[in-house]
C-alpha positions in Angstrom: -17.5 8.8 -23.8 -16.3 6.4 -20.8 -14.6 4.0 -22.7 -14.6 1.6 -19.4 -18.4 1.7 -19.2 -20.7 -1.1 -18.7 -23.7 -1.9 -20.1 -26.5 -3.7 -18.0 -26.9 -6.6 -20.2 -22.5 -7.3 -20.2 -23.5 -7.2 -16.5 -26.2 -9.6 -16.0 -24.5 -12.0 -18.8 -21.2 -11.7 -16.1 -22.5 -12.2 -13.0 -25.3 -15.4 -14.4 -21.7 -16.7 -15.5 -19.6 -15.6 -12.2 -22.3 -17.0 -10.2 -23.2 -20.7 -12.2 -19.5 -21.3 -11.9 -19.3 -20.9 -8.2 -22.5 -23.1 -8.2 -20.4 -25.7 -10.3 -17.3 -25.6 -8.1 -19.3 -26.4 -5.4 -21.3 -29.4 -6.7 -18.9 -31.0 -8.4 -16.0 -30.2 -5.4 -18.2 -30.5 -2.3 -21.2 -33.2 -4.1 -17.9 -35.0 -5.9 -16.5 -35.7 -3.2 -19.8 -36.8 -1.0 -20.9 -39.2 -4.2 -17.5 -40.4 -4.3 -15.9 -40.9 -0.2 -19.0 -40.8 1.7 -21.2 -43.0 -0.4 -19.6 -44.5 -3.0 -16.4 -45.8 -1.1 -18.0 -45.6 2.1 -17.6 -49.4 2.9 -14.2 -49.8 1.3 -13.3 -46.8 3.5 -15.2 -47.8 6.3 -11.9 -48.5 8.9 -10.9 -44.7 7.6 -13.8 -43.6 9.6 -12.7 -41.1 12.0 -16.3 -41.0 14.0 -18.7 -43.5 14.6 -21.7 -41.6 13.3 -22.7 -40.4 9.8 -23.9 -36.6 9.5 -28.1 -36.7 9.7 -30.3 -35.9 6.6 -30.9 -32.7 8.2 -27.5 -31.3 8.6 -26.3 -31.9 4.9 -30.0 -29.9 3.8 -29.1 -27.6 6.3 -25.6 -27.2 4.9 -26.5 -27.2 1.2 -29.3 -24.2 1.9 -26.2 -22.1 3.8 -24.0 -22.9 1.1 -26.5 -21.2 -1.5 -26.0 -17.9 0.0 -22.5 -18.1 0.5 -22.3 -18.9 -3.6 -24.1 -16.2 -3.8 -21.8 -13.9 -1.9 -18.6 -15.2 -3.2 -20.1 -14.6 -7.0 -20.7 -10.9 -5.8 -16.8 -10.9 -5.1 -16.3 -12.7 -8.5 -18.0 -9.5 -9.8 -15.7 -7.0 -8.3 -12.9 -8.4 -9.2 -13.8 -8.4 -12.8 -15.1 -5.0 -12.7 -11.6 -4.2 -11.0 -10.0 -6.0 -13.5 -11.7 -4.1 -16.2 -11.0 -0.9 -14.4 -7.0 -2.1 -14.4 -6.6 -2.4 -10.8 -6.4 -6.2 -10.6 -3.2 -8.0 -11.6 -4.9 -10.8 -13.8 -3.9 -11.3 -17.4 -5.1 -14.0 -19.8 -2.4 -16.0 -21.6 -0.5 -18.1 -19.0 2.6 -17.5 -20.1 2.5 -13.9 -20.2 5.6 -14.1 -17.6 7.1 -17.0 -18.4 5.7 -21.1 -17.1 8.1 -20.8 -14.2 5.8 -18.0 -12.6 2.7 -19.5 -13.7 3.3 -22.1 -11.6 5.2 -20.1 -8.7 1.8 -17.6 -8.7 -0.5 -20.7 -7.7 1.9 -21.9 -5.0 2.3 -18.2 -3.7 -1.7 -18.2 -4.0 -1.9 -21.3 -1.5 0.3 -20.2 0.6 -0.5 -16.6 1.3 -4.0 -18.0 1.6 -3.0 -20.2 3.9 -1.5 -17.7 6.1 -5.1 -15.6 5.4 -7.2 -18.7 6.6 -5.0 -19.1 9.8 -5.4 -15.8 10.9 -8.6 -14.5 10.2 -10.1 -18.5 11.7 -7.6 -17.8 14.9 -9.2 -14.0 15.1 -13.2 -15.7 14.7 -12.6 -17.8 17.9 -10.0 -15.5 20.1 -12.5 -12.2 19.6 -15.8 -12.4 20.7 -17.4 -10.1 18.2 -16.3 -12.2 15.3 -16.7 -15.1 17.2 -20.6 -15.1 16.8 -20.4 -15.0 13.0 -18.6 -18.2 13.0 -20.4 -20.2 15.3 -22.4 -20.7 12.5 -20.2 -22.9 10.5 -19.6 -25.2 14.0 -23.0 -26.1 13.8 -21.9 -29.2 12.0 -19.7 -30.6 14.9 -19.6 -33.7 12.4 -18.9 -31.9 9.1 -19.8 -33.2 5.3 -18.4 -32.2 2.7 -21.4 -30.1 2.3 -19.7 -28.3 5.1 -17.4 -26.4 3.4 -19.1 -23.4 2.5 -21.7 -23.4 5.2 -21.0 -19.5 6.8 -22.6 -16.7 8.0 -23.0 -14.3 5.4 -20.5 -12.2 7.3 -17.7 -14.6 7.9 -18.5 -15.3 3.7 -17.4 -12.0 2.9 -14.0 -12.4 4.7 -13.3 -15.5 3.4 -14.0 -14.1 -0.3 -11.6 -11.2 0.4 -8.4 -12.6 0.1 -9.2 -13.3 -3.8 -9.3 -9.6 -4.8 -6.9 -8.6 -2.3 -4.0 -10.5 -3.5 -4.8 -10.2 -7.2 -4.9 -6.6 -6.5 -0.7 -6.5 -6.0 0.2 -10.1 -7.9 0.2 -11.0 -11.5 -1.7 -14.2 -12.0 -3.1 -15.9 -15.0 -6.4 -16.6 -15.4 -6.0 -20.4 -15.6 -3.8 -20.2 -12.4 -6.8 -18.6 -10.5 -8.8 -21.2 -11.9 -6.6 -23.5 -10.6 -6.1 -22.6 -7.1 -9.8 -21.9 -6.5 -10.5 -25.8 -7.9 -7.9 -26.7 -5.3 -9.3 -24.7 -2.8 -12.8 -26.3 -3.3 -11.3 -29.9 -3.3 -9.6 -29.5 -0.1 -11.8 -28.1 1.3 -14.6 -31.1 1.0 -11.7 -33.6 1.7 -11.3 -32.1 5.2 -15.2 -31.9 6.1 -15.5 -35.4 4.3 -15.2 -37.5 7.9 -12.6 -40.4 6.3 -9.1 -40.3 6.5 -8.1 -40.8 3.2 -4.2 -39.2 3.5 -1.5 -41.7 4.0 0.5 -42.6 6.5 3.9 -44.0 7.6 5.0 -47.1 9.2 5.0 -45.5 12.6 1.6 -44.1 12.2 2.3 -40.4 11.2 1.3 -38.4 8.1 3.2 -39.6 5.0 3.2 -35.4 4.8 3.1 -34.3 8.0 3.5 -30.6 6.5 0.0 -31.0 5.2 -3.2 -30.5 7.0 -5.5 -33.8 6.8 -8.6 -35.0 7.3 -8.0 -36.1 10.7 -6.3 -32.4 11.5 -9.4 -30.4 10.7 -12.2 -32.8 11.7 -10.3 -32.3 15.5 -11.4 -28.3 15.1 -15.1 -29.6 14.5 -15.0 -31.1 17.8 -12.8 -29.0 19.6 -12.9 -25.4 18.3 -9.6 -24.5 20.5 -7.0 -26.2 18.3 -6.1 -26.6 14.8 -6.5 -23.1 12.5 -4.9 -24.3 9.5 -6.1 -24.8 6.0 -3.3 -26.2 3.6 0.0 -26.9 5.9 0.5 -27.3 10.0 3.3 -25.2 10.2 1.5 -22.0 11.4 -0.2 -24.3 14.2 2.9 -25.5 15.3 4.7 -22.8 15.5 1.7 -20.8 17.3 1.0 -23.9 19.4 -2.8 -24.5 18.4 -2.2 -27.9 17.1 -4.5 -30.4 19.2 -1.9 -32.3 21.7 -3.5 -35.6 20.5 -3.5 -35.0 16.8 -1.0 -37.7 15.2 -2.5 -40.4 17.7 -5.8 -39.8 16.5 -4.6 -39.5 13.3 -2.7 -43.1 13.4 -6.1 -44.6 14.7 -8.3 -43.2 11.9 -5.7 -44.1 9.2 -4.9 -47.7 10.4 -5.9 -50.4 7.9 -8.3 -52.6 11.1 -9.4 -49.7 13.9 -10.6 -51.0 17.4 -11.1 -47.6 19.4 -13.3 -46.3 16.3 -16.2 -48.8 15.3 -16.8 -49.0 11.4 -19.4 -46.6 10.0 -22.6 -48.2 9.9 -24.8 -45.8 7.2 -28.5 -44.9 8.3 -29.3 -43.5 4.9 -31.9 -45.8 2.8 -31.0 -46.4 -0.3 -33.5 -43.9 -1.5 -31.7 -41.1 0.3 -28.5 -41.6 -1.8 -30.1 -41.8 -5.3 -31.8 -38.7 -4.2 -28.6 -37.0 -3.1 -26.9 -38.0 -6.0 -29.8 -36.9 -8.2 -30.2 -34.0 -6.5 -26.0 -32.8 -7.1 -26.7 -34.4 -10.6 -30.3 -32.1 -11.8 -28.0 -29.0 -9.6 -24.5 -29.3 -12.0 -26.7 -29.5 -14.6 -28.2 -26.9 -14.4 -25.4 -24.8 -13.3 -23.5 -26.4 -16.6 -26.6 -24.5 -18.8 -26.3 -20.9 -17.4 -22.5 -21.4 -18.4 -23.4 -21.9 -21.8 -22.2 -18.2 -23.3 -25.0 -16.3 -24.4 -23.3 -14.6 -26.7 -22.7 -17.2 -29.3 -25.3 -15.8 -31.4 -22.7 -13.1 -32.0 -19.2 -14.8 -32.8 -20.2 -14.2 -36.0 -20.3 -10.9 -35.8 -16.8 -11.1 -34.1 -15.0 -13.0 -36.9 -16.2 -10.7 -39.0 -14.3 -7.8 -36.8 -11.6 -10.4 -36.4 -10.4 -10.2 -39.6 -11.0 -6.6 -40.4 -8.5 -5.6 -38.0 -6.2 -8.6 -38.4 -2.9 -7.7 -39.9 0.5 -5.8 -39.5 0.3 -2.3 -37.7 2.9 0.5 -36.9 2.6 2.5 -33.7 3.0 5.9 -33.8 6.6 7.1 -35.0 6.8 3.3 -36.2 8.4 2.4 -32.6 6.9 -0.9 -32.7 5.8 -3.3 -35.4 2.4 -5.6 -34.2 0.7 -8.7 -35.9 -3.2 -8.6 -35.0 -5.0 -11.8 -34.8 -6.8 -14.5 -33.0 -5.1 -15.5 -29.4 -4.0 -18.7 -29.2 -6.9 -20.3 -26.8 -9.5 -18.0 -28.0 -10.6 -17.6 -31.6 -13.0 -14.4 -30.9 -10.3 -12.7 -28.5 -7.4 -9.9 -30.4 -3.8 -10.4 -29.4 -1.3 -8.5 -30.9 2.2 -9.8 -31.1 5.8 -7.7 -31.4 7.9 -8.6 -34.7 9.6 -5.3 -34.8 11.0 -2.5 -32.8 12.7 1.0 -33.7 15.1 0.3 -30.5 14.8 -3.5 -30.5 17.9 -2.8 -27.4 15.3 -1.6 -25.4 12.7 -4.3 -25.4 13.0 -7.0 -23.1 14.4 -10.6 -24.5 10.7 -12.0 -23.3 8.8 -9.7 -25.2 9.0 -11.5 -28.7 7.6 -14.2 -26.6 4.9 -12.7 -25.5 1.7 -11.1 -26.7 2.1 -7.6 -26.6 -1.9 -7.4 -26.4 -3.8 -9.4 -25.0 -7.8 -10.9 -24.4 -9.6 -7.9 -26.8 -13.3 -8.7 -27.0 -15.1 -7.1 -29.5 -18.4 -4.8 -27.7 -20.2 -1.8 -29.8 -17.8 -1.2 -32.2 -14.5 -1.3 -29.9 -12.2 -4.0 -28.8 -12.1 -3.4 -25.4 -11.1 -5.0 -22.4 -7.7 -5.9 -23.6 -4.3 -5.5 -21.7 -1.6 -3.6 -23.2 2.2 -4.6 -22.2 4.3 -2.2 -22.7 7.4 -4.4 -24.1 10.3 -2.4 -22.9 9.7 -2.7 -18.6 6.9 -5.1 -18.7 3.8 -3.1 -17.2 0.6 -3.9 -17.9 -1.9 -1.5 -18.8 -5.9 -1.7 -19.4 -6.5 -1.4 -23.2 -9.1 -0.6 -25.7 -8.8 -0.2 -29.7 -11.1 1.6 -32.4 -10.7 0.8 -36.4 -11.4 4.8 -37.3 -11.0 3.3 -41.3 -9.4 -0.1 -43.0 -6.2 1.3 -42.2 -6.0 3.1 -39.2 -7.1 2.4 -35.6 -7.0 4.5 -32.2 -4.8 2.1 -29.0 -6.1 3.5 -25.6 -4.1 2.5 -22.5 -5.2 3.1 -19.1 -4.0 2.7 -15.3 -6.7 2.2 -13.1 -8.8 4.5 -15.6 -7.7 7.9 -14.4 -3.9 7.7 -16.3 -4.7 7.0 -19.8 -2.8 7.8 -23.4 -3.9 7.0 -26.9 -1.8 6.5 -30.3 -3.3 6.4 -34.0 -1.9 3.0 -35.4 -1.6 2.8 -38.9 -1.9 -0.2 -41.1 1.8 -1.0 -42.5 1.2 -2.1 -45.8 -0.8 1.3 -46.3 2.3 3.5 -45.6 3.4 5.2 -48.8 7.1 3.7 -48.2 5.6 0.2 -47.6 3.6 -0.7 -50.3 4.3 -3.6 -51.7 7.2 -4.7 -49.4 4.9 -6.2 -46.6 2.7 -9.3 -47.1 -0.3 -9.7 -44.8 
């Protein structure tokens, strides 16, 4: 039996949930930020305006449409990597403090910035080479960009943008709510640049309170001249390669001074009837995306509890090397975790490890807990796991690398050992 099988309904339950939570990230980052800057705050913002003329009704439908499919791609890279991440090849893990809150946080500024130097490239490579060049001409269509801009691609320049994800999750450890984290980031910049107002500060002299970071201003100088300005997240890559646009901070100073007289304010062409619809229309979409989130499978934590506590408890690995509570994980009642209280050689387990859950994230599927991670306490590698209660005291731990190195142990309860009895509470 493959114990790292699939079945078609676990399948289709994923990718409905992969693919409403793109949809979510996309109508609350990209139609958040349009309710809020371009309608909302529009006159308040109106001397932030960096051009004189609001995107046309059928741009923004244009963009929403394009953005559909590119959901729909990056939700078929969502399912990769958790089939990858089933399979152990992907570095994620589930409790954020696996290895430690320092690295928690270090892993989502090493996300940002090795997908900053991602985004530089690969944009510098779509204009410099002219067979990539025709699969992002696409997204200069909008020479005045919305926030709706922001994830209207070309299916092909979609699938390279999406890559980076599994590609660096592949070689770095990173908690699920730090992936979480960076691609809400992600999606927020990313409408704040197409957004067409300034709303980054500035200093006295008229520069970028942060002149490390990419604004508004920065990438909105890209729509209208495709020959400067690569950068996502920080300038530093176009300064040093010398693509940042010669005229950058003065346009900058102009769009971010409080009274501008070489940009006129805004004056919006939408009717009123245009906006509620809009905001009706991002309103009826995240709602609806919000309902395919809902698990389906709540009809079964029952069922799950019921495991729960059959297996919770005190078990002994093999040769009693290691002594491990079962039980509910901390942020999730229906997922096993395992923690370390005892070790044969407790010298050779790292100080972290009675810290840490020693397994992880089990979900309970056809009578195994599967889909668990397994770190081995003594050099910290993680391992893909899966465990089977054979009886009330005795269960079979699987570990796997990438599904083709695997090992298994019989586990026995510790209050059922003969030299036990009695001395162990559960």
């Amino acid at each position: 039996m493959n114990t790292f099988s699939f079945s078609p309904q676990e399948i289709i339950v994923t990718f409905v949930a992969i693919l409403s939570s793109d949809f979510a990230r996309y109508f609350i980052g990209a139609g958040g930020v349009y309710v809020t800057i371009n309608l909302l705050l529009s006159r308040l913002l109106r001397h932030r305006k960096i051009r004189t003329t609001a995107p046309s009704q059928r741009q923004l439908a244009s963009e929403i449409l394009y953005s559909m499919r590119t959901v729909l791609v990056f939700a078929c890279v969502g399912m990769s990597i958790w089939i990858g991440d089933r399979l152990g090849l992907m570095c994620l893990y589930s409790e954020p403090n696996l290895y430690g809150w320092g690295w928690f946080f270090a892993s989502i500024i090493i996300l940002i910035l090795l997908h900053d130097s991602w985004f530089y490239w690969m944009h510098w490579l779509f204009h410099r080479s002219r067979v990539l060049r025709r699969f992002h001409v696409h997204h200069h269509l909008s020479n005045n960009p919305s926030p709706f801009t922001a994830y209207s691609f070309s299916i092909v320049e979609a699938i390279l943008t999406a890559l980076y994800f599994p590609l660096v999750l592949s070689v770095v450890p990173v908690s699920e709510l730090a992936a979480f984290i960076f691609t809400a980031h992600m999606m927020l910049i990313n409408a704040i640049h197409h957004c067409g107002y300034e709303i980054y500060p500035r200093k006295h002299d008229g520069t970028p309170l942060f002149d490390w970071l990419t604004t508004t201003t920065h990438h909105d100088l890209h729509h209208g001249n495709a020959r400067w300005n690569f950068g996502f997240y920080f300038t530093h890559w176009d300064r040093w390669m010398g693509t940042e646009h010669p005229q950058y901070h003065e346009i900058f100073s102009q769009a971010s001074a409080s009274k501008q007289h070489s940009v006129r304010p805004v004056s919006t062409r939408h009717p009123h009837r245009w906006k509620l619809w809009m905001l009706g229309w991002i309103i009826a979409g995240t709602s609806f995306t919000a309902m395919l989130s809902i698990p389906s499978a709540t009809a079964g934590e029952f069922g799950q509890s019921v495991e729960m506590r059959a297996v919770g408890g005190t078990w002994a690995s093999e040769g009693y090397a290691f002594v491990v509570r079962f039980g509910p994980c901390d942020k999730s009642r229906t997922k096993l975790c395992g923690t370390l209280e005892w070790a044969w050689k407790p010298n050779a387990v790292a100080p972290e490890a009675w810290h840490r859950p020693m397994l992880q994230g089990f979900d309970f599927r056809d009578g195994y807990w599967r889909n668990g991670k397994l770190v081995h306490p003594g050099n910290g590698h993680i391992y893909r796991g899966m465990l089977h209660l054979q009886d009330k005291d005795s269960l079979i731990l699987k570990g796997c690398f990438a599904t083709l190195i695997c090992d298994e142990q019989l586990w026995r309860r510790l209050n059922s050992l003969p030299h036990t009895t009695g001395a162990v509470s559960e």
